[in-house]
N, C-alpha and C positions, 0 to 999 in steps of 0.2 A: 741226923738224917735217917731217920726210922730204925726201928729194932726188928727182931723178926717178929713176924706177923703183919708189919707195916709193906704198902707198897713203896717200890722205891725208882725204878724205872730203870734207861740206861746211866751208868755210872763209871767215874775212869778206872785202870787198872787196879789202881791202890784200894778205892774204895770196895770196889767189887769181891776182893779177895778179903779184906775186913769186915765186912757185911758176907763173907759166905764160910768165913768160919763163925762169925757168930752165930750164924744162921747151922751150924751141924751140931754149933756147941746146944743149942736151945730143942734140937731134935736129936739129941744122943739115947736118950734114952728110948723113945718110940719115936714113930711117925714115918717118914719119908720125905728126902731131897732128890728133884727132879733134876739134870744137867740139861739140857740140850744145845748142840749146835748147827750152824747151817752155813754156807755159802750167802753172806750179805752183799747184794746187788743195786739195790737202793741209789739209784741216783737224778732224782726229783719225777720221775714219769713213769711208766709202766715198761715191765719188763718185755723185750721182746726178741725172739732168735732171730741171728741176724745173720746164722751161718746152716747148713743143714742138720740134720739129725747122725749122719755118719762121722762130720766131723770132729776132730778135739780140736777143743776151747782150750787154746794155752796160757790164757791170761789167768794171774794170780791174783786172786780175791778175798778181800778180809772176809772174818769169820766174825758172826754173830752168837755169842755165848748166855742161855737165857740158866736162870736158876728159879725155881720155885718149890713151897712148899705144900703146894698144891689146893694150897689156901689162899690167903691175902698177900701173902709176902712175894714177889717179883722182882728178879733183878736181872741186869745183864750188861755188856760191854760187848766191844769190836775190838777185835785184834784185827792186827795185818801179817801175811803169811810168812813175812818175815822182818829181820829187823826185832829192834830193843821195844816193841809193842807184838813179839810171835808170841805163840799160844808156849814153848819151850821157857820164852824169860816171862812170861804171865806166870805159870806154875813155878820155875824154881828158883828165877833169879830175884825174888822177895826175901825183906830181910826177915 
């Protein structure tokens, strides 16, 4: 399912974290890896506030984790803010 360089799109936990050390292993020695994450809201329509601008939003929203090499290669997965899918057992709880 692509090497780096290759696009790869969204992918599960396992994949993700397999494809993003390959993906440093093959930029160790120069280049650059981009992380980014965001607040993934997605749920088939357009986003829209439903509440004011002074209020807090208390609701708990997966995260969108994008990786690139700023080239061809693109990857990314969704966690949820908690739970055996949080960003805590994405990073450590791998074997």
């Amino acid at each position: 399912m692509g090497g780096p360089g290759e696009a790869v799109g969204l992918v599960d936990k396992d994949t993700f974290l397999s494809k993003l050390a390959s993906l440093f292993e093959a930029t160790k020695e120069k280049h650059a890896v981009w992380i980014t994450h965001k607040r993934f809201t997605y749920q088939g329509e357009d986003a829209v506030m439903s509440s004011p601008p002074d209020e807090v939003d208390e609701k708990e929203y997966p995260c969108i984790i994008k990786v690139t090499d700023g080239k061809d290669f693109k990857l990314s997965t969704i966690i949820n803010p908690w739970g055996t899918g949080s960003l805590p057992y994405l990073l450590w709880d791998s074997p």
